[in-house]
C-alpha positions as CSV (number, residue, x, y, z in Angstrom):
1,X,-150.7,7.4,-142.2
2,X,-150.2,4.3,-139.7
3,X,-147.8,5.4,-137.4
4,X,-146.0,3.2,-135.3
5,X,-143.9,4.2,-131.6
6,X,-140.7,2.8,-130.8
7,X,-140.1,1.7,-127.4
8,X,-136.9,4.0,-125.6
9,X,-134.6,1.5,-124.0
10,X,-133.6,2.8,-120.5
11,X,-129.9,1.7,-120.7
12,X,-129.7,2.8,-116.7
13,X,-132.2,3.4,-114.2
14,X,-131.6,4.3,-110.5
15,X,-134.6,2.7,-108.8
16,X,-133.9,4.5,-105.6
17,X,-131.8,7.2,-103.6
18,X,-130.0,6.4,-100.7
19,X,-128.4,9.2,-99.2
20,X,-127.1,12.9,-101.3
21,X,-124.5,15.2,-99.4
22,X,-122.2,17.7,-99.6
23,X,-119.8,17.8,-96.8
24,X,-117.5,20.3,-95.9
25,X,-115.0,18.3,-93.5
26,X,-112.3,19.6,-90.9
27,X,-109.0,19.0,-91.9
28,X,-108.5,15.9,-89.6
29,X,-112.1,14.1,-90.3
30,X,-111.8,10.4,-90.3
31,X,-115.0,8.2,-91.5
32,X,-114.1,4.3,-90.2
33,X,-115.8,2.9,-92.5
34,X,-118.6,0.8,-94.0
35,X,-120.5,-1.4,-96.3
36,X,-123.9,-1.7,-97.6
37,X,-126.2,-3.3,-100.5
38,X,-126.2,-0.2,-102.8
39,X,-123.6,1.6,-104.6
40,X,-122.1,5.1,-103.9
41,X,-119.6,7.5,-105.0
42,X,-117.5,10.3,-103.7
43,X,-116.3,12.9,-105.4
44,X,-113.8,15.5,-104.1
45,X,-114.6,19.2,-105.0
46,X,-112.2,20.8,-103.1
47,X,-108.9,19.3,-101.4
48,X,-107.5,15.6,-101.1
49,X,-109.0,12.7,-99.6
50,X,-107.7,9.4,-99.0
51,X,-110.0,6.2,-99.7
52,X,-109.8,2.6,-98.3
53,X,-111.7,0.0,-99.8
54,X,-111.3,-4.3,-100.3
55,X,-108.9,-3.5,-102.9
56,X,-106.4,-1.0,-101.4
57,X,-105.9,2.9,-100.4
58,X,-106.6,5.5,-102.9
59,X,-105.3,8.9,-103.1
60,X,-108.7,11.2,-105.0
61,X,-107.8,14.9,-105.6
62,X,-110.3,17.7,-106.6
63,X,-111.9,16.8,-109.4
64,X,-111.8,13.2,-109.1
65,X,-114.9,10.6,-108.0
66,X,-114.3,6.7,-106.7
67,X,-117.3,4.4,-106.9
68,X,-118.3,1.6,-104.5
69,X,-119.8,-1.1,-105.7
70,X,-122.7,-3.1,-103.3
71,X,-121.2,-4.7,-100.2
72,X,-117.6,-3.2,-101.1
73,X,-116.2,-1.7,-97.8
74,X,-115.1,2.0,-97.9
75,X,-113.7,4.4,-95.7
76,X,-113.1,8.3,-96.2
77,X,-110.1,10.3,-94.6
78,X,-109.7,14.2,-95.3
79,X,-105.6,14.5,-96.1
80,X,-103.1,17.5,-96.2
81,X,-103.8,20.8,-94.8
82,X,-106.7,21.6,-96.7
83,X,-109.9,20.9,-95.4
84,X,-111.9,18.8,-98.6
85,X,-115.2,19.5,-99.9
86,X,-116.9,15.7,-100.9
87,X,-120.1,15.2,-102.9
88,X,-121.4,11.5,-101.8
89,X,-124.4,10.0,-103.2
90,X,-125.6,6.2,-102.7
91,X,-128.5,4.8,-105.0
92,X,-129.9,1.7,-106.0
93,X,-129.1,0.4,-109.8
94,X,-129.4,-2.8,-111.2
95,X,-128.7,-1.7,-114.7
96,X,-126.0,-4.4,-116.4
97,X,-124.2,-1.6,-117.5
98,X,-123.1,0.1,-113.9
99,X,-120.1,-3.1,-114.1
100,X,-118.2,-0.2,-115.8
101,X,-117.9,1.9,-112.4
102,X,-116.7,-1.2,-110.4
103,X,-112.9,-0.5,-109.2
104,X,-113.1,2.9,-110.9
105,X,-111.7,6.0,-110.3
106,X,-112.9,8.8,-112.7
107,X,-111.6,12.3,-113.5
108,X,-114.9,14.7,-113.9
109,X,-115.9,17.0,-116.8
110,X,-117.7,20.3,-116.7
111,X,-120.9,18.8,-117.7
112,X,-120.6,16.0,-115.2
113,X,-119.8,18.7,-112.4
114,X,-122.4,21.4,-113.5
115,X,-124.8,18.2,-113.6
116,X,-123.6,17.1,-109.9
117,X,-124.2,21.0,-108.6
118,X,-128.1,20.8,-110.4
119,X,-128.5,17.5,-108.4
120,X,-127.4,19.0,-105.2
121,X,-129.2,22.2,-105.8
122,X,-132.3,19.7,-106.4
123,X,-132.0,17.7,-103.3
124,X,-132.0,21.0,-100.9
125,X,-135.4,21.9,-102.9
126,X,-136.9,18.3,-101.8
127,X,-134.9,16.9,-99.1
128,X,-135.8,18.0,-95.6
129,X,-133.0,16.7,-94.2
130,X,-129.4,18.7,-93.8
131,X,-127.5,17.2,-96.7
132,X,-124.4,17.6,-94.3
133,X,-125.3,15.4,-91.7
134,X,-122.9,12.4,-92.2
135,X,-125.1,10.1,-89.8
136,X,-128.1,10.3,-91.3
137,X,-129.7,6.9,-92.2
138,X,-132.7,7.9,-94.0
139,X,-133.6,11.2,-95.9
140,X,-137.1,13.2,-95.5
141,X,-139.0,14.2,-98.2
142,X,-139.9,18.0,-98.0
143,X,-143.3,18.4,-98.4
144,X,-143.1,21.8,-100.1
145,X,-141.0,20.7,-102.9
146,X,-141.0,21.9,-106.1
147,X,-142.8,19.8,-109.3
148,X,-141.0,16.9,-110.7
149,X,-138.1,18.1,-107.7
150,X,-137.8,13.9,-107.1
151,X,-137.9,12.9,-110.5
152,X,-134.8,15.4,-111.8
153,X,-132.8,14.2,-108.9
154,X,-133.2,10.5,-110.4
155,X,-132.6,12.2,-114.1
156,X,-129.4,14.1,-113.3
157,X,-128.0,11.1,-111.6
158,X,-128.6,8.8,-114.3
159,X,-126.8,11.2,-116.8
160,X,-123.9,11.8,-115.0
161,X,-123.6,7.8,-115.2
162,X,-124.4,7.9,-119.0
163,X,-121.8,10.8,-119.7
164,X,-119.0,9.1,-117.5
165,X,-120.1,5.6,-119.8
166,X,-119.6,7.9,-122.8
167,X,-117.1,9.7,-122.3
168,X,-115.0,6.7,-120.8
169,X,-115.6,4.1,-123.8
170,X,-114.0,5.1,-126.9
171,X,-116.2,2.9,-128.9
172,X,-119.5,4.7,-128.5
173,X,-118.2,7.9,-129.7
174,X,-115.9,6.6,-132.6
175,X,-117.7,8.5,-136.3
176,X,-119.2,6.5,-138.7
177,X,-116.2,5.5,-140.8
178,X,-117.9,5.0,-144.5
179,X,-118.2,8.9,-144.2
180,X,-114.5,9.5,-143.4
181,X,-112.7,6.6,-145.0
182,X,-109.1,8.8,-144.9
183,X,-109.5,8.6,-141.0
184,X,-110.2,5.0,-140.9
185,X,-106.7,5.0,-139.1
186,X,-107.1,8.2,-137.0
187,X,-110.8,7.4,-135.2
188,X,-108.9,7.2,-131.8
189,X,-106.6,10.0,-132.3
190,X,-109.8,12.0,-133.0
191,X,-111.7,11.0,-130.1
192,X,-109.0,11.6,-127.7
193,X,-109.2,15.0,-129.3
194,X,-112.8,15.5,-128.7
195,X,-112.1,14.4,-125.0
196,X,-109.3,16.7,-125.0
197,X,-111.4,19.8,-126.0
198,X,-113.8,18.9,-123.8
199,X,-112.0,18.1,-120.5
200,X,-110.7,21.9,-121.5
201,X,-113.6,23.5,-122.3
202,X,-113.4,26.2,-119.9
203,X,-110.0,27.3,-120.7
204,X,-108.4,29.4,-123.5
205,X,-106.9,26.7,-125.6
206,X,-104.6,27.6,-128.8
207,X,-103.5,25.2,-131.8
208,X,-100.2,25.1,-130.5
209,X,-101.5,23.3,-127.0
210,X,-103.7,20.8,-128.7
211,X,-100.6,19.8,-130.7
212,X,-98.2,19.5,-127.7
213,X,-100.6,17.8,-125.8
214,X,-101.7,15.2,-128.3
215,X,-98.8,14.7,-129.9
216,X,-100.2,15.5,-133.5
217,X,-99.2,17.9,-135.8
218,X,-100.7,21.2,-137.1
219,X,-101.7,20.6,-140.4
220,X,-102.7,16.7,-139.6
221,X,-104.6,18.0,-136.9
222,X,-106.6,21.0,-139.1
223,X,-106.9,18.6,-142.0
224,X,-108.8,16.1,-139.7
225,X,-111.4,18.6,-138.9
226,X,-111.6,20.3,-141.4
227,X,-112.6,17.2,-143.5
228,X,-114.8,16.1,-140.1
229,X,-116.2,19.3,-139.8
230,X,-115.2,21.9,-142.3
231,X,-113.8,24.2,-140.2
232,X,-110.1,24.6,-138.0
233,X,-109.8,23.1,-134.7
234,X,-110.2,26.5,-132.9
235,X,-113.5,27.2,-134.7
236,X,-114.9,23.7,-133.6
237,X,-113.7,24.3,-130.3
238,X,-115.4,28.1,-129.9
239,X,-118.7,26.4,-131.4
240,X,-118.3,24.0,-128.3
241,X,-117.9,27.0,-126.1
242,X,-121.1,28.3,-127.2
243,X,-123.3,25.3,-127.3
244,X,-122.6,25.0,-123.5
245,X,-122.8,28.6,-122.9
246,X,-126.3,28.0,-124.3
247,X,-126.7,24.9,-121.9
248,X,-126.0,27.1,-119.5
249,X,-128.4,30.1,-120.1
250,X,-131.5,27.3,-120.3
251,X,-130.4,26.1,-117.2
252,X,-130.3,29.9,-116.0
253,X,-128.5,29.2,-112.8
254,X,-125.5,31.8,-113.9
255,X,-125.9,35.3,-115.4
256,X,-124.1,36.1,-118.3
257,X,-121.2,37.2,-116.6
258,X,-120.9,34.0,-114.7
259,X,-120.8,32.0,-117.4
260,X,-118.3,34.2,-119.3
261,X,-116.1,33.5,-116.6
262,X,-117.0,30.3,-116.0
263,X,-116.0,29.3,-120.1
264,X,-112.7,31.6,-119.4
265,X,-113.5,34.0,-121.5
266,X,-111.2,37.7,-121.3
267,X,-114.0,39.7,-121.3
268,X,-118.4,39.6,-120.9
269,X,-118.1,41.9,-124.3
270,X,-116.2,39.2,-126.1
271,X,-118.2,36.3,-125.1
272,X,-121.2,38.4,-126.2
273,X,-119.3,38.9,-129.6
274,X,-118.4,35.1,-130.3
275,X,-122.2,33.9,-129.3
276,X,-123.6,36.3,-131.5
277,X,-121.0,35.4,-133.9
278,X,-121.7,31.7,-133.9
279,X,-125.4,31.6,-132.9
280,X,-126.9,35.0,-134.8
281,X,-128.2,35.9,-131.8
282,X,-126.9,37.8,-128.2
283,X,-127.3,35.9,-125.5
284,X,-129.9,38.1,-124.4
285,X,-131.8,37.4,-127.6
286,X,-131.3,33.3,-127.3
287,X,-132.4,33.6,-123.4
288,X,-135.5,36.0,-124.4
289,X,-136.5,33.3,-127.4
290,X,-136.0,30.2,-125.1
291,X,-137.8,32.2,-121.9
292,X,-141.1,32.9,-124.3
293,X,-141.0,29.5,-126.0
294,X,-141.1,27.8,-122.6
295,X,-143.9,30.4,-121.2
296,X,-145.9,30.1,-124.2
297,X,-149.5,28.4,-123.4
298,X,-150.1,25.4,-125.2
């Protein structure tokens, strides 16, 4: 047979790395301000800060990131009592697509935070320099650092930006509608679903809250997945639960414990009971298949 490759289109690529930092400020900290040919974002993960750029002040709270476009002017001011924690990363991107983070203030998900943690996590590994230094001007390379360290910095990064695109444009994530014809009229209803379950993934969720919140009702909303997915809305979202708890044991920076917590879960026994339930395996089985499947010699 004549095989033939298809080319992968990089849709975003960070050409460079700038500066990565977590800070832990004081309660009073004040940054004056500045402006510079790459872009950057901030991203509060514990507290309130207050933001002033060309186009105003904005208020971020935990959870929430603003991005700064090239030669837009920023400054960064820790607000209330409690002291915020602030992820800031600057890069270089010339990717047509990063016109979608210009003026933009975005809530997080869970995959976008665990992604920003195994970034952070990856920059102490390579980065000589304290990632809490505000002043610093140019980062040093450890020379010590782990394989491909460098290279997973520059992969997280560019899929946080791809699951912010994503999850931000309604469009890319709308179902083909030739399959589900009866939902021509529901697609956005659906999605906002999706984003629902997913912005919630590490809560207990019932049928009752997906209804409030949505403002759908009960036997719409099972109908639509059921004929999406054949299965309740519960079911789908518990099958979410465990394809992230799975992310999350390949990743194997929580025990199993952790991440029962960490997906809200009442009890380690009853997470082990709903992973085996949905995957046919415990999670010590899936980790123990997917440790000697990457150990294996080729």
């Amino acid at each position: 047979m004549a095989y033939e490759s298809i080319y992968l289109e990089n849709e975003i690529h960070v050409e460079n790395i700038y500066t990565v930092h977590y800070f832990e400020y004081r309660s009073d900290f004040h940054f004056e301000g500045e402006r510079h040919n790459f872009w950057e974002f901030q991203c509060v993960d514990k507290g309130n800060a207050e933001v002033q750029t060309d186009s105003g002040s904005h208020v971020l709270n935990r959870g929430q990131v603003i991005f700064h476009k090239p030669n837009e002017f920023h400054t960064l001011s820790a607000i209330g009592k409690s002291a915020p924690n602030i992820v800031v990363v600057s890069f270089g991107c010339n990717s047509p697509c990063m016109k979608f983070f210009e003026n933009r203030i975005l809530n997080i998900s869970d995959t976008e935070r665990n992604l920003m943690g195994l970034l952070i996590a990856e920059a102490r590994r390579c980065i000589a320099s304290p990632l809490d230094d505000p002043y610093m001007e140019k980062m040093e390379k450890r020379q010590d650092s782990l394989f491909g360290s460098q290279q997973l910095i520059r992969l997280y990064l560019e899929q946080i930006l791809i699951y912010m695109i994503r999850r931000n444009t309604v469009p890319q994530l709308s179902m083909p509608l030739g399959k589900f014809a009866n939902f021509k009229n529901n697609s956005a209803t659906y999605n906002k679903i999706l984003f629902y379950l997913e912005e919630h993934i590490r809560e207990y969720v019932s049928i009752e809250d997906i209804c409030h919140d949505n403002l759908i009702g009960r036997s719409q909303l099972q109908k639509m997945f059921r004929d999406h997915h054949h299965c309740g809305v519960i079911d789908f979202f518990s099958q979410m639960k465990i394809e992230f708890a799975k992310q999350l044991i390949r990743e194997n920076q929580m025990n199993f414990t952790q991440i029962s917590d960490f997906l809200g879960y009442s009890s380690i026994h009853y997470f082990s009971r709903q992973f085996k339930k949905i995957s046919g395996m415990t999670p010590s089985e899936y980790a123990s298949s997917i440790k000697a499947l990457s150990e294996r010699e080729s």
